[in-house]
Structure formats: structure tokens, C-alpha cells
KEKE-3310 file (N, C-alpha, C; in steps of 0.2 Angstrom, whole numbers, plus 5000, padded with zeros to 4 digits):
npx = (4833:4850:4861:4876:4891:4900:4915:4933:4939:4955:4953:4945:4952:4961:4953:4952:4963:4966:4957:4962:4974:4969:4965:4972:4981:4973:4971:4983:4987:4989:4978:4981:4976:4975:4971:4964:4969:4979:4981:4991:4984:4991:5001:4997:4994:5007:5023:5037:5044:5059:5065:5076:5071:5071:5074:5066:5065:5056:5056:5057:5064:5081:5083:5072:5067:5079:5076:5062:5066:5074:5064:5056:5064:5066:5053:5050:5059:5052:5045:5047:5057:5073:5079:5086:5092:5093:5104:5110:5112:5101:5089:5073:5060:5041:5034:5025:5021:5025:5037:5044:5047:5056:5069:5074:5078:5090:5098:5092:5094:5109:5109:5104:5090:5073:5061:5055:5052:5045:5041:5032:5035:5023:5019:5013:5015:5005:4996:5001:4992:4986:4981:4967:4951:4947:4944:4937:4939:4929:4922:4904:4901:4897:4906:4905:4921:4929:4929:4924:4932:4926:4925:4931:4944:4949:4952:4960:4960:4970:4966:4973:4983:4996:5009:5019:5010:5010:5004:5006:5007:5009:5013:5015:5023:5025:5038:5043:5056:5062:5053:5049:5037:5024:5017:5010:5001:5000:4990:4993:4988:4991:4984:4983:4996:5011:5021:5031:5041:5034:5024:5031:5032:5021:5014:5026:5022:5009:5010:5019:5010:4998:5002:5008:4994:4990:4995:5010:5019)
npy = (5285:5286:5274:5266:5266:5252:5246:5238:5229:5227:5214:5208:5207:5200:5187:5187:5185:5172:5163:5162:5161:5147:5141:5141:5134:5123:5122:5118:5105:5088:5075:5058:5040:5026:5011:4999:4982:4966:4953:4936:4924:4914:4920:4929:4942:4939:4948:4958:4964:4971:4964:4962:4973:4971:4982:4993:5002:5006:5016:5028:5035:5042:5050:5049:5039:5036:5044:5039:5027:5032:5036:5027:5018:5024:5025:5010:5009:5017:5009:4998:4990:4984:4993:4987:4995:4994:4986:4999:4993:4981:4975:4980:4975:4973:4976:4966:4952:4939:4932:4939:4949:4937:4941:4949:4943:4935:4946:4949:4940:4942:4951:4947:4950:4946:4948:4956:4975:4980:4994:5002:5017:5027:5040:5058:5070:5083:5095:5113:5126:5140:5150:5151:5148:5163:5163:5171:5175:5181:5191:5192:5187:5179:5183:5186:5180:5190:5195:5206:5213:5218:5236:5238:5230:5218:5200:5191:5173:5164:5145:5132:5138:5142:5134:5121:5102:5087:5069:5057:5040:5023:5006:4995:4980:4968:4953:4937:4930:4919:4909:4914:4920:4931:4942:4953:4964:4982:4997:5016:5032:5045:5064:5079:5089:5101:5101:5086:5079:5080:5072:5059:5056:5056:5045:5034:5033:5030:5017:5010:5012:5006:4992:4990:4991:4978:4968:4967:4974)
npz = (5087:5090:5084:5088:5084:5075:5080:5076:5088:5098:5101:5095:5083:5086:5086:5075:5068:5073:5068:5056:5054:5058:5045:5038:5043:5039:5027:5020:5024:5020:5020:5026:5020:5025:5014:5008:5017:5020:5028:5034:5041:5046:5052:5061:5075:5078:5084:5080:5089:5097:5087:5072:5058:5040:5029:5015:5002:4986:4974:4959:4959:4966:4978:4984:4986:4996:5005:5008:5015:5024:5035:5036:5041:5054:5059:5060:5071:5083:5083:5092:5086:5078:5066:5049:5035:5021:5007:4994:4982:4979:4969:4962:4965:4965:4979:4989:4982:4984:4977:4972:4982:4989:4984:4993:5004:5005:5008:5019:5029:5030:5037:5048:5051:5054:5047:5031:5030:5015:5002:4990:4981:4976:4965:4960:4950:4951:4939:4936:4945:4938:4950:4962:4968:4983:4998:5014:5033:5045:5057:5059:5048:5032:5014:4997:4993:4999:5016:5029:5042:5057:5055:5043:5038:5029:5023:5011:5005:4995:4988:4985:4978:4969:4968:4962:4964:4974:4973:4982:4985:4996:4996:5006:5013:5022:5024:5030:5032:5037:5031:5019:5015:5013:5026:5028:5020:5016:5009:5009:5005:5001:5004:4991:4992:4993:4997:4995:5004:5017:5013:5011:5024:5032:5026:5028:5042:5042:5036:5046:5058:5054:5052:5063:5070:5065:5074:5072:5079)
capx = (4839:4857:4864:4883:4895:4904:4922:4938:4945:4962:4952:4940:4955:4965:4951:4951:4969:4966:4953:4964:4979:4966:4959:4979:4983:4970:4973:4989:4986:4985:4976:4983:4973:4974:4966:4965:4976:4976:4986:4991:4981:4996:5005:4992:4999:5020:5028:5043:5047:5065:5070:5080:5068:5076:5069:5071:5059:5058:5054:5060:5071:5087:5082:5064:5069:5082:5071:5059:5071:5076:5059:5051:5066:5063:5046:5051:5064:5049:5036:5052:5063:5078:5079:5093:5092:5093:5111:5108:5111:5097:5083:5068:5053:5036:5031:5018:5022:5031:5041:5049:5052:5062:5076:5078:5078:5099:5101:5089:5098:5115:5108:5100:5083:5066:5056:5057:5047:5047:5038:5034:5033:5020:5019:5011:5016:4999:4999:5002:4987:4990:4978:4961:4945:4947:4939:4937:4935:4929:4919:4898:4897:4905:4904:4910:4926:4935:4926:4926:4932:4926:4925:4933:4948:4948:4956:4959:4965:4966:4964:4977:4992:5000:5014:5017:5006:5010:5001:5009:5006:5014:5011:5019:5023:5031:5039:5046:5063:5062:5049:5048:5031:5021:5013:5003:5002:4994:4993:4993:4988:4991:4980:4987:5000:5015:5028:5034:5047:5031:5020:5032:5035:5015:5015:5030:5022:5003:5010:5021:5003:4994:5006:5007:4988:4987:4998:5016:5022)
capy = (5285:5284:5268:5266:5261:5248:5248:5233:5231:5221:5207:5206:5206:5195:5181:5184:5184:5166:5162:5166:5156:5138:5139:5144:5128:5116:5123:5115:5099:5082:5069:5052:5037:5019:5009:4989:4976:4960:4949:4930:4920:4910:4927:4935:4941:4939:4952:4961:4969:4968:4960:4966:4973:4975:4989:4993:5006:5005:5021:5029:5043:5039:5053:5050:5029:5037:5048:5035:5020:5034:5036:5020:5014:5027:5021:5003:5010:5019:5005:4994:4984:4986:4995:4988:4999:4987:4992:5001:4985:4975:4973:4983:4972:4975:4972:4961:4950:4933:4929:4948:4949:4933:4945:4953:4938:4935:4953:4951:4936:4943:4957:4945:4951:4941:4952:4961:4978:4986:4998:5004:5025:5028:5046:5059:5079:5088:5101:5118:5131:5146:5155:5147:5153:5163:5163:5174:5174:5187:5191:5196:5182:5179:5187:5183:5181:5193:5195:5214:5212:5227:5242:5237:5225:5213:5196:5187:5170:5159:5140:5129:5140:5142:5129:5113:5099:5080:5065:5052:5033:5020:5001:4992:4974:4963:4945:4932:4930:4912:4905:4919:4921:4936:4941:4956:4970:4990:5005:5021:5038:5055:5068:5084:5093:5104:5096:5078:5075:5079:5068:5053:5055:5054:5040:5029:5033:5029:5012:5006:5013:4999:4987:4989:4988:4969:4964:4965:4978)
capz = (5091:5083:5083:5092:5078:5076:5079:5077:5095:5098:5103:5087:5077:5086:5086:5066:5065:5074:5062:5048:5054:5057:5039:5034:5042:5035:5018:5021:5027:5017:5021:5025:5022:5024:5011:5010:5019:5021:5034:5032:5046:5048:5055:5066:5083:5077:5084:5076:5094:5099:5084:5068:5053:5035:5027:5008:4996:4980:4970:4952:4961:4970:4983:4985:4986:5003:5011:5012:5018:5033:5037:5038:5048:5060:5062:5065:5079:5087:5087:5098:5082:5076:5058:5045:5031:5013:5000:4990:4975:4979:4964:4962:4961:4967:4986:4991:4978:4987:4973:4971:4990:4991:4982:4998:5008:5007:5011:5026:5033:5032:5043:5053:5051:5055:5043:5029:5028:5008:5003:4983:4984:4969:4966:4953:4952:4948:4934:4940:4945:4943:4953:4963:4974:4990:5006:5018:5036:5048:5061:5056:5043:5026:5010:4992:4990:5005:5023:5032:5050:5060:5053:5035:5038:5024:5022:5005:5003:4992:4991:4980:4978:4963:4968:4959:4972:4973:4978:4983:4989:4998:4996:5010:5013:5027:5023:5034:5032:5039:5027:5015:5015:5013:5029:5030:5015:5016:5006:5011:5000:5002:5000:4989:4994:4991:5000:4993:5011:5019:5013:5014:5030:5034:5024:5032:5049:5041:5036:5053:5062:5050:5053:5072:5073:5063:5077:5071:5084)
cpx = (4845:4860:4874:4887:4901:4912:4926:4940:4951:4958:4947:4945:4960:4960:4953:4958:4970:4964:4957:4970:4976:4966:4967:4981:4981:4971:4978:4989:4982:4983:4978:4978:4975:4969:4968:4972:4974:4983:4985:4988:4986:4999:5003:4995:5006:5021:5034:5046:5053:5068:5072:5076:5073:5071:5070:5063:5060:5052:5061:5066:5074:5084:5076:5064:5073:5078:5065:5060:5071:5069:5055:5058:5064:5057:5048:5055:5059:5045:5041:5056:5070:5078:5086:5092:5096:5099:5107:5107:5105:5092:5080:5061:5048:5032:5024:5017:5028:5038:5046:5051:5054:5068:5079:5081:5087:5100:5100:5095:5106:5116:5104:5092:5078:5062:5059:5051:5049:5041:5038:5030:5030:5018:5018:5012:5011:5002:5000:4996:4990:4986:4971:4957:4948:4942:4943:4937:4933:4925:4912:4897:4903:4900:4908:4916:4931:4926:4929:4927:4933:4924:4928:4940:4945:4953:4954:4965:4964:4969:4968:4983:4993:5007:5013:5016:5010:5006:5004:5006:5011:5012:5017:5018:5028:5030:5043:5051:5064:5060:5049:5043:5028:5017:5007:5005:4996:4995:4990:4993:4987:4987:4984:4990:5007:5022:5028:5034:5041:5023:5022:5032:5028:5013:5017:5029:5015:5003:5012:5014:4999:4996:5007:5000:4986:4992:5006:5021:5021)
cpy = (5283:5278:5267:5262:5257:5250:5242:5236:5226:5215:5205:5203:5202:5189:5180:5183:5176:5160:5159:5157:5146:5138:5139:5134:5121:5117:5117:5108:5094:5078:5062:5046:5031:5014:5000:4987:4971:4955:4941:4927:4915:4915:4931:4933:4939:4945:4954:4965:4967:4963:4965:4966:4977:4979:4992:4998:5007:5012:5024:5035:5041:5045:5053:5042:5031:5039:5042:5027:5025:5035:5032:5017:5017:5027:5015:5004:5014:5014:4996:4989:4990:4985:4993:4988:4993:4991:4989:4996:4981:4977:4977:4979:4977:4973:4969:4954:4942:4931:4935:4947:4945:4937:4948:4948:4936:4938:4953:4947:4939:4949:4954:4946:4944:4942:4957:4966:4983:4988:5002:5011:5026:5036:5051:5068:5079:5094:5106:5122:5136:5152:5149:5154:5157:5161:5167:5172:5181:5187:5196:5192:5182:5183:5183:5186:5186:5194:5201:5210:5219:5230:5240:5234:5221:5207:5190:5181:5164:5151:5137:5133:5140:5138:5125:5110:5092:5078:5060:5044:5028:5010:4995:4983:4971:4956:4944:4931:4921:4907:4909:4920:4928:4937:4944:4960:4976:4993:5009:5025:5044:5059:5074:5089:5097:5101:5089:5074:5075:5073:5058:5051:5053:5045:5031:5031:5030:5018:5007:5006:5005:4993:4984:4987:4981:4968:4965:4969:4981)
cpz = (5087:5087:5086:5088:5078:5073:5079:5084:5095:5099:5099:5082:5079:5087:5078:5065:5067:5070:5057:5050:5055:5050:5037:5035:5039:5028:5015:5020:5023:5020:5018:5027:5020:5019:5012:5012:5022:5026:5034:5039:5051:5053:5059:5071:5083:5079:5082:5083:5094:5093:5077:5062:5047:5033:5022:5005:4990:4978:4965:4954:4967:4979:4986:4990:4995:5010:5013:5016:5027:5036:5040:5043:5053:5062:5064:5072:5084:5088:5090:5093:5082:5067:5053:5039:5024:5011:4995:4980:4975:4972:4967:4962:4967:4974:4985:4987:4981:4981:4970:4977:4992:4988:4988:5004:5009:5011:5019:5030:5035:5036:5048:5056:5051:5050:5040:5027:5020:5008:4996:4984:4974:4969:4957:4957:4947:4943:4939:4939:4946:4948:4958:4969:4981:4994:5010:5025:5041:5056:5060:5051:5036:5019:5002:4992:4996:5010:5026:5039:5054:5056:5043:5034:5033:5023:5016:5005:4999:4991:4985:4977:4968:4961:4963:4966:4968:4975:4976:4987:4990:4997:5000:5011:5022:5024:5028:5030:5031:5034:5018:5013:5016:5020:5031:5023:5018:5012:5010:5006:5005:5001:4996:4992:4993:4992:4999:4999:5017:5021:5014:5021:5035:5031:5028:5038:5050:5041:5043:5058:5060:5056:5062:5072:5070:5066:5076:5075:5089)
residu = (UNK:UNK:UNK:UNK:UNK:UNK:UNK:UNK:UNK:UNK:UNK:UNK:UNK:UNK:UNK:UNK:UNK:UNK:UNK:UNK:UNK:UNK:UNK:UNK:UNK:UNK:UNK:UNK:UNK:UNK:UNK:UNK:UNK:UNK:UNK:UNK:UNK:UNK:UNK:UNK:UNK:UNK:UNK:UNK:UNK:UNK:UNK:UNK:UNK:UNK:UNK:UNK:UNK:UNK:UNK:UNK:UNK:UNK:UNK:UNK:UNK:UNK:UNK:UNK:UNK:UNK:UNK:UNK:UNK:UNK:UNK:UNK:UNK:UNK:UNK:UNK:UNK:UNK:UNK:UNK:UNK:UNK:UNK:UNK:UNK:UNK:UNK:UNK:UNK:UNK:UNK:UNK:UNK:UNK:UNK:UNK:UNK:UNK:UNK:UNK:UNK:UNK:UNK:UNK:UNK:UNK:UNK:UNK:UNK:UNK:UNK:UNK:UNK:UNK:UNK:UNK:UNK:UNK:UNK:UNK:UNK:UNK:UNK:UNK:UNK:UNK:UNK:UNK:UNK:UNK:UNK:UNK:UNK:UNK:UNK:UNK:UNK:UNK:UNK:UNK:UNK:UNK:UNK:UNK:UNK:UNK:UNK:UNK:UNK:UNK:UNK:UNK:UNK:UNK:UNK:UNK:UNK:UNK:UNK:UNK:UNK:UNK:UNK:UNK:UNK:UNK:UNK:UNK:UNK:UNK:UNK:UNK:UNK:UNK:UNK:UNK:UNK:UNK:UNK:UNK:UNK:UNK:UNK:UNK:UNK:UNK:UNK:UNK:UNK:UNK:UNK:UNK:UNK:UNK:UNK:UNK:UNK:UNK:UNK:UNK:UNK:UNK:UNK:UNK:UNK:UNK:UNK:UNK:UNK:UNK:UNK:UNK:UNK:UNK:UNK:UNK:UNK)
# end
């Protein structure tokens, strides 16, 4: 008895064009994750709502250092403070470090700040690939390297690009203004990705996130 051959219809190949566009997306997509923090016991449960956070980052590139300032303040302005962005003058040290984040400590006061959030942007440009594995997907299973859909559609794609990648991380701090004590610290890493602006921005929303969940907003 003969067999009824298979044919591609609109609605096979729109599931695989579906297909196609998930894997497209997570290819994309880094992963942000939170590693140690530590919060002073003295501090637990202070809220920073309604009141005026400075907010200062310190990284090697004058553009990297900006983007991450408007960023993270725009975080503070969504979890209910008020953001006042550090000038550009202040010292470089190293957050989490009580005797480095007294430098900001003036700044804050002349802005009326309660709290300061800095935030040191560590960042590594990967070599370049020039080529990597595909992967296919389809409909009927997978195959090395491309997958037929239907009748003889085939889709190749492949996995790490040949752009230059980054990975970036964030090590975030809040001080008491008042005392100048250290209150709470986190980091934050990236996972690899092509886009820098994108990864701060996962970053400075990974840390405010933290930050909120040990109480301070």
C-alpha cells in the first residue's frame, strides 16, 4: 500500500519559524546572577523609601562609569527613593570598603542624602570566535548540524556569533551617610553577552532587586 507523502503546510512551518525565533532568543540572552551579600545586623529593616539616595559607580571608562550612574539611579527612582547622581570629581575607591566610602560621604550630605549606593563595574571583553556549532530545529526530530522541516526546509544556526562578547559584574554597596558605616554589600555577574549597555542595565536592576529584598526598599 503506498504511503501518503509528506508535505510542509503553513502551519508546520509557522510552528518551526516559532521554534527558530525561541532558540534565537535564548541564544541571546545572559544570565544575571546574584552571588554573596552580606548586611550589617545593625541595619536590617532601614528603609531608603522616600528619602534621597546618592549614587556614584566607579569603573575604567568614562562612558561605561555614566551609563551605569543613570541606571542604577533609575532603579533607586523605581523601588520609591530619590536618586542624586555623585559629580563627576569624586575619588575612585573601591565599595564595600568603609574607609573608601567615607570619600563620598561630603558629597552625599551636600545632597542631602541618607545613603550612599556605589557600585564598582568589573568587566572583561572575551576574545573573538570566529565561527561556533549549530543547531538546528524542526519538526520530526534533530539531525547533526541543520534539521529538515517538511519536505526539505532546513535551518542552520549557529551558537556564539562571531561578534566580540563581554562579561561583566557589579559589586554593589550602600553606606549610612549619618554614621558612615557600611550597611549592606552584593555582587552581581553577567553571563556572556554581546551587548555591554545591556548587560549593565541587568546588572543595575539585579543589584537594587538584592537590595530591596535585604530590606532597604
Amino acid at each position: 500500500m503506498e504511503q501518503p507523502s509528506k508535505t510542509s503546510t503553513p502551519c508546520t512551518r509557522m510552528k518551526a519559524a516559532s521554534a527558530v525565533a525561541l532558540l534565537l532568543a535564548a541564544a541571546g540572552c545572559a544570565t544575571t546572577e546574584i552571588g554573596a551579600q552580606w548586611t550589617d545586623p545593625q541595619f536590617q529593616g532601614r528603609s531608603l523609601r522616600d528619602t534621597t539616595v546618592l549614587v556614584v559607580c566607579e569603573a575604567p571608562d568614562a562612558a561605561v562609569k555614566r551609563l551605569c550612574q543613570d541606571r542604577l539611579a533609575a532603579e533607586v527612582v523605581a523601588h520609591g527613593a530619590t536618586a542624586s547622581i555623585a559629580p563627576d570629581d569624586l575619588p575612585n575607591p573601591v565599595p564595600g570598603r568603609e574607609q573608601a566610602t567615607r570619600a563620598y560621604l561630603p558629597a552625599a550630605r551636600a545632597a542631602g542624602a541618607q545613603a550612599v549606593l556605589s557600585a564598582a563595574v568589573v568587566s572583561e571583553m572575551l576574545p573573538l570566535r570566529p565561527s561556533g556549532p549549530t543547531v538546528g530545529i524542526g519538526v520530526g526530530g534533530f539531525g547533526s548540524g541543520r534539521i529538515g522541516v517538511g519536505g526539505g526546509i532546513g535551518i542552520s544556526l549557529p551558537i556564539g556569533g562571531g561578534g566580540p562578547a563581554y562579561r561583566q559584574g557589579l559589586n554593589g554597596a550602600l553606606t549610612d551617610v549619618a554614621s558612615g558605616k557600611l550597611m549592606w554589600s552584593g555582587t552581581a555577574t553577567a553571563g556572556e553577552s554581546g551587548d555591554a549597555g545591556a548587560q549593565l542595565s541587568e546588572l543595575t536592576r539585579a543589584v537594587a532587586e538584592a537590595a530591596q529584598k535585604a530590606g532597604f526598599f
